[in-house]
C-alpha positions as CSV (number, residue, x, y, z in Angstrom):
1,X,-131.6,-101.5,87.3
2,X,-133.5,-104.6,86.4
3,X,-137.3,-103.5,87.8
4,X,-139.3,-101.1,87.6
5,X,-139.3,-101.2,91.7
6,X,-136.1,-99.1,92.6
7,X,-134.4,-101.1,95.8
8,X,-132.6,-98.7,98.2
9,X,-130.5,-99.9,100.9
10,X,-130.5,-98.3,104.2
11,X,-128.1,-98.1,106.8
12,X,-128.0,-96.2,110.0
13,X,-126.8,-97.4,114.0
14,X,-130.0,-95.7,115.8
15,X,-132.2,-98.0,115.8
16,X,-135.7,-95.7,116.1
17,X,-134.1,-93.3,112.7
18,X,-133.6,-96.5,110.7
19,X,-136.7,-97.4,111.2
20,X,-138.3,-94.2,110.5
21,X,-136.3,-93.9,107.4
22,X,-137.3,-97.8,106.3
23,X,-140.7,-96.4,106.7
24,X,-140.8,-93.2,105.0
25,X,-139.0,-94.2,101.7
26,X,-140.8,-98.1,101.9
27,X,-144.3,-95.7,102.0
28,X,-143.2,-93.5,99.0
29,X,-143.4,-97.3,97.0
30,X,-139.8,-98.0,97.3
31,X,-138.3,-101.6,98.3
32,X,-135.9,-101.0,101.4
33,X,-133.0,-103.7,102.9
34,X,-132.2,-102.0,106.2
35,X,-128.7,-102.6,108.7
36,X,-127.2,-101.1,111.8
37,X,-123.9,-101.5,110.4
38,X,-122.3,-100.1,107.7
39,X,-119.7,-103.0,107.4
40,X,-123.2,-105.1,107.0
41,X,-125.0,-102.6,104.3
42,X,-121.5,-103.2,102.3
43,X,-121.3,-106.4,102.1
44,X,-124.8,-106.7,101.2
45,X,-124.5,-104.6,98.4
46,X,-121.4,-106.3,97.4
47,X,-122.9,-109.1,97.2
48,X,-126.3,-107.9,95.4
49,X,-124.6,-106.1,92.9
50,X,-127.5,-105.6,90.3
51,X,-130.3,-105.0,92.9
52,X,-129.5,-102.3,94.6
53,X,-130.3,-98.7,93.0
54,X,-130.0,-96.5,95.4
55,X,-127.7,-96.1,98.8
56,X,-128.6,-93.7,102.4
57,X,-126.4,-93.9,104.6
58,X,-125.7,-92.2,108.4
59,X,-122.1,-90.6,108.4
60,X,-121.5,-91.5,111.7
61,X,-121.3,-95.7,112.3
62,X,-119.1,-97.6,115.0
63,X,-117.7,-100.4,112.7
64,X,-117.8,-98.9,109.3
65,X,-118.7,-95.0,109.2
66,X,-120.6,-93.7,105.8
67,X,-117.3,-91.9,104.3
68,X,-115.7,-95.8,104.3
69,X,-118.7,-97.5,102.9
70,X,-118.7,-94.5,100.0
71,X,-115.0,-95.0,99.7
72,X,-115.4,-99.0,98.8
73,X,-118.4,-98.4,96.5
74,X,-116.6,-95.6,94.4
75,X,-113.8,-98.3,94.2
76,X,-115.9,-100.7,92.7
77,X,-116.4,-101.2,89.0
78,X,-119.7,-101.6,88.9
79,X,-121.0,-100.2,92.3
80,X,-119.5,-96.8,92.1
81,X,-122.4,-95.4,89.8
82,X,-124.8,-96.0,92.6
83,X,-126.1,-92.7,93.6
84,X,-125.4,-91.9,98.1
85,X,-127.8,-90.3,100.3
86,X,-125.3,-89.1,103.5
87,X,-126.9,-88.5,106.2
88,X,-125.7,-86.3,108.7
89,X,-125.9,-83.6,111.7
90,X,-122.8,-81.4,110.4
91,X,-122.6,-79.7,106.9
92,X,-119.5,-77.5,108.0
93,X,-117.4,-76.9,105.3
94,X,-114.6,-79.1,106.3
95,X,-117.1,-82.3,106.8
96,X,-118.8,-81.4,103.1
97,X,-115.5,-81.4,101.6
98,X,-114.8,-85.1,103.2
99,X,-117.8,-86.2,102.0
100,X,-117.9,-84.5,98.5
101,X,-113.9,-85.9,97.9
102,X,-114.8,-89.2,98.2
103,X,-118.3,-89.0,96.1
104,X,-120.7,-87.9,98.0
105,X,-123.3,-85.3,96.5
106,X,-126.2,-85.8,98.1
107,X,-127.1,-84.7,102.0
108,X,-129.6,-85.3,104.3
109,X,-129.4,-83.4,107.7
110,X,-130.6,-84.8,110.9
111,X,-133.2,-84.3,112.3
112,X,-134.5,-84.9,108.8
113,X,-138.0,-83.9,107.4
114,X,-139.7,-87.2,105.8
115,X,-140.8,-85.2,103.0
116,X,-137.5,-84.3,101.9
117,X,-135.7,-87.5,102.3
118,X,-138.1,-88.9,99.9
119,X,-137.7,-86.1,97.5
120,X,-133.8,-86.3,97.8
121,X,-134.3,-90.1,96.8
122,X,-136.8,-89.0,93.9
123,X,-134.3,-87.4,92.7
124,X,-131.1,-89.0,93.1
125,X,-133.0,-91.8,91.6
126,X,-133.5,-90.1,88.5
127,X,-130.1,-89.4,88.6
128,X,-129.4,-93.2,89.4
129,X,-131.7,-93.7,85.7
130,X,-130.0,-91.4,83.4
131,X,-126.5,-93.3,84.6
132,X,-127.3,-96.6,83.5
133,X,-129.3,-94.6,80.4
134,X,-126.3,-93.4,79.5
135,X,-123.9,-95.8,80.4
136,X,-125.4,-97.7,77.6
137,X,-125.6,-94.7,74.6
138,X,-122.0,-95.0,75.5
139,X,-121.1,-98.0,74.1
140,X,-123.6,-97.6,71.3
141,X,-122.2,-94.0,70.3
142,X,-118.4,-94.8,70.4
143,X,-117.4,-96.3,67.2
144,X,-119.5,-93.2,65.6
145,X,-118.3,-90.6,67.4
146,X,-114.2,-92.0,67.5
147,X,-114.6,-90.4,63.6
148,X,-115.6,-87.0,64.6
149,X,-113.1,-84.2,64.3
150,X,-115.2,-81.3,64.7
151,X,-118.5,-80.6,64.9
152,X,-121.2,-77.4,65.9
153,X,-124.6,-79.3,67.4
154,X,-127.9,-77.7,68.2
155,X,-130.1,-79.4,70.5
156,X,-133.4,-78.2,72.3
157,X,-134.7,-80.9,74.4
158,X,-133.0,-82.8,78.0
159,X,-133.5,-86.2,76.0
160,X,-131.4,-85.2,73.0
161,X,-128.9,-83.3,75.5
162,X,-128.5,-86.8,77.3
163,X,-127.7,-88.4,73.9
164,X,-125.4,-85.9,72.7
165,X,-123.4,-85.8,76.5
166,X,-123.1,-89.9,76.0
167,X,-121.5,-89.4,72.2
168,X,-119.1,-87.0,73.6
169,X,-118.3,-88.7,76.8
170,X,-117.2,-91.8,74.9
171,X,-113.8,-90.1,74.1
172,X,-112.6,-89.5,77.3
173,X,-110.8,-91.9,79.8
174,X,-113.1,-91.8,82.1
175,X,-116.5,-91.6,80.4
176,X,-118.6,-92.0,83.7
177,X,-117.2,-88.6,85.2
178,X,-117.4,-86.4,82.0
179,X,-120.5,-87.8,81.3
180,X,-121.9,-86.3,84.5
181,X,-120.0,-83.3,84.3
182,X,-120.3,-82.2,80.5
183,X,-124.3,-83.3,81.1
184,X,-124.8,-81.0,83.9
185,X,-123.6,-77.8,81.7
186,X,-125.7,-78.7,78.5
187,X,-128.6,-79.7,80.6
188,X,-128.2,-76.2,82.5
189,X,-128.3,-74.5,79.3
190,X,-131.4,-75.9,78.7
191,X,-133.3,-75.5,81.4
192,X,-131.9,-72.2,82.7
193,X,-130.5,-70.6,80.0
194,X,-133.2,-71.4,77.4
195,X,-136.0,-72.3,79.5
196,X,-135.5,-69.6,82.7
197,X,-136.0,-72.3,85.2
198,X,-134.4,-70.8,88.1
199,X,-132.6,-71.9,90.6
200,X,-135.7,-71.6,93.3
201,X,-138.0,-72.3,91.3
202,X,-136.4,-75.8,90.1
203,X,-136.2,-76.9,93.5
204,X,-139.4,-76.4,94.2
205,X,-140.4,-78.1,91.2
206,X,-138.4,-81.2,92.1
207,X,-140.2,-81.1,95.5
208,X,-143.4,-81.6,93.9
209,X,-141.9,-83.8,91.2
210,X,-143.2,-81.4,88.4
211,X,-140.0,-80.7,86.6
212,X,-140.2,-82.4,83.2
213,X,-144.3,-81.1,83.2
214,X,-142.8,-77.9,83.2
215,X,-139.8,-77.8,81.4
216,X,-142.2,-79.6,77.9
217,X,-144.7,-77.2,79.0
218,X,-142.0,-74.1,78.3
219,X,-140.5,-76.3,75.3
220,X,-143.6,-75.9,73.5
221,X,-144.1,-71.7,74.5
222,X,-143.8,-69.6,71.6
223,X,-140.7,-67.6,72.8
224,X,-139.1,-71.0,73.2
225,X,-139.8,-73.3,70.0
226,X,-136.7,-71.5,68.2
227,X,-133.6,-71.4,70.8
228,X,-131.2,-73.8,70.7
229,X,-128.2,-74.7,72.9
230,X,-124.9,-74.6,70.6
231,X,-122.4,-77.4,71.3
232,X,-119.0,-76.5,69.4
233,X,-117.4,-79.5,69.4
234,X,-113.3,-79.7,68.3
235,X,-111.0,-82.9,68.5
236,X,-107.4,-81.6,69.4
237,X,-106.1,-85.0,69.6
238,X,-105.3,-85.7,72.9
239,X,-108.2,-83.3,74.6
240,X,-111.9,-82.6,73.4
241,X,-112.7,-78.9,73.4
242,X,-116.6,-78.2,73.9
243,X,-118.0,-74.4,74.1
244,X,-121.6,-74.6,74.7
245,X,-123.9,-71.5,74.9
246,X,-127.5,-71.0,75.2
247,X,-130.1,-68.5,74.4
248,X,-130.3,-66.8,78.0
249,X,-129.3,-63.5,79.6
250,X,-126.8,-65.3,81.7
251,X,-126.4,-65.9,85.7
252,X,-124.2,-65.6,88.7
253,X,-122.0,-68.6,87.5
254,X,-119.1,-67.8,90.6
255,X,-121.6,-68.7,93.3
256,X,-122.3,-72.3,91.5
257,X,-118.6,-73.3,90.6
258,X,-118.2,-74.8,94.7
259,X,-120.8,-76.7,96.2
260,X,-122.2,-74.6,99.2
261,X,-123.4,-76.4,103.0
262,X,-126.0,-73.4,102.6
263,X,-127.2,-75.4,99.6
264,X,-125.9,-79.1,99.9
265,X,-129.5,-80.3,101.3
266,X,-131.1,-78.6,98.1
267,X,-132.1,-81.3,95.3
268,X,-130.7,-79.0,92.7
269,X,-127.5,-76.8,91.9
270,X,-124.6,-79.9,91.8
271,X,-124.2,-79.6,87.8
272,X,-121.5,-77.0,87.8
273,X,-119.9,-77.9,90.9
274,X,-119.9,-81.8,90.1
275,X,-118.0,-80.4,86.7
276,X,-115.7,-78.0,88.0
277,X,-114.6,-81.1,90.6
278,X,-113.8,-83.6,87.8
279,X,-111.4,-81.5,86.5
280,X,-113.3,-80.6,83.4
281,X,-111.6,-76.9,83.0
282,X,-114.5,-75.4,83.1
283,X,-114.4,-71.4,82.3
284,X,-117.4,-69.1,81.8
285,X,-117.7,-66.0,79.9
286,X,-119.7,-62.8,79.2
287,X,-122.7,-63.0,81.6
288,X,-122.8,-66.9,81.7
289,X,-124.6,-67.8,78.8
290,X,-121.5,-69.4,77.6
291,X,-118.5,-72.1,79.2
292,X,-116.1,-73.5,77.7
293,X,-114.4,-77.1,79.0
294,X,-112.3,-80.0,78.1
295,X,-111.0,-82.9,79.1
296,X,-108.5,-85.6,78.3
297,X,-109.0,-88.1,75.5
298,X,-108.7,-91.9,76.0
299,X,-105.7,-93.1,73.9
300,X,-107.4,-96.3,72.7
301,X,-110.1,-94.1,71.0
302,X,-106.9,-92.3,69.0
303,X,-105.8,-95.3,67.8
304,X,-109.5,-96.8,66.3
């Protein structure tokens, strides 16, 4: 990301949609390259590399359908960070599974309402900023965190939570995905566990862009300023073991551990799933105020 202008491409065969999405997300202060094709919105990206932040796509194309254009971005080495808006008029479970195997997390379904395509893209956006955030604590934490054996760590707030998933993530072979993963349980703890941010009431709070207003405003609360999410840390080797627990009574973890086409068109409620599909081992306990994970360390790391 190289402005403070995101850059979204757009790409969608109906002529009159593509337009209205151009529209709606150019109006919410967004810079928008639009095509008909999604062989054309490829090779536009491929080509633009560094100027293109975010990506909405219809599922449905003639030449190039939406699953094919995620397929060749996830393939790419630099483009497969890119967060993907699908758009699309079925969310059956068999077409969300499609969609979710090759990378897709985020859904739009037709006919869509223009206020929630341009919160969806508020928010995979932030998403989009905390990748390349983090991407780069990764390189920065590695040669400190290749010495850690074990370790117990308290944090309180999302920033240090980011910065503690980065140093952790820079064991594993593929940093990217257990960076998302592992981030989406601590940052959970946080704002659920510790904070009671519900699952409701955090969407709504996305809607209206309010969500880090609220969770500093709850940081700072009295019954607040003293709970901590623990992060055990332990080195086996060839796997990192994390426990992390929080401060909260717990929550229905069963109904989070699968992304849901009740849900998929909500902006939150992908943190658990996203981890559970990269293979992180996840396991919960008690009420759900504690999980335990791991995940597979990168060889070179062992050898440092």
């Amino acid at each position: 990301m190289q402005s403070n202008v995101i850059r979204a491409v757009v790409a969608d065969d109906e002529e009159l949609n593509l337009e209205i999405l151009s529209k709606t997300i150019m109006s919410a202060g967004y810079e928008v390259s639009s095509f008909d094709d999604g062989d054309d919105a490829l090779q536009y990206i491929k080509a633009n590399p560094e100027n293109v932040d975010i990506v909405i796509l219809d599922k449905m194309m003639p030449r190039m359908s939406g699953i094919e254009v995620i397929k060749q971005l996830k393939s790419h080495p630099i483009l497969k960070n890119i967060p993907v808006i699908l758009q699309t008029g079925d969310v059956g479970v068999a077409q969300l599974k499609e969609g979710l195997d090759v990378g897709a997390y985020y859904y739009l379904s037709k006919p869509f309402d223009p206020s929630m395509l341009v919160s969806l893209v508020n928010a995979a956006t932030r998403d989009c900023v905390k990748v390349h955030n983090t991407l780069k604590q990764l390189k920065k934490e590695k040669p400190i965190t290749s010495l850690l054996k074990s370790g117990v760590f308290e944090i309180r707030t999302i920033e240090d939570a980011y910065k503690l998933t980065a140093a952790l993530a820079s064991h594993a072979i593929k940093p990217e995905e257990v960076n998302l993963g592992v981030g989406g349980l601590i940052v959970n703890a946080i704002e659920h566990g510790n904070l009671n941010i519900g699952y409701e009431t955090k969407n709504t709070l996305l809607k209206n862009n309010m969500l880090q207003d609220e969770i500093n405003k709850r940081l700072n609360m009295s019954e607040n300023v003293n709970k901590y999410v623990k992060v055990i840390f332990e080195n086996l080797g060839n796997k990192i073991h994390l426990l992390i627990e929080d401060c909260g009574g717990g929550f229905d973890w069963k109904r989070y551990m699968n992304f849901d086409p009740i849900r998929l068109t909500d902006l939150n409620g992908r943190g658990i799933a996203s981890a559970n599909l990269m293979h992180l081992d996840i396991m919960y306990s008690g009420s759900g105020n504690k999980v335990k994970c791991q995940f597979d360390v990168d060889a070179k790391i062992l050898r440092l």
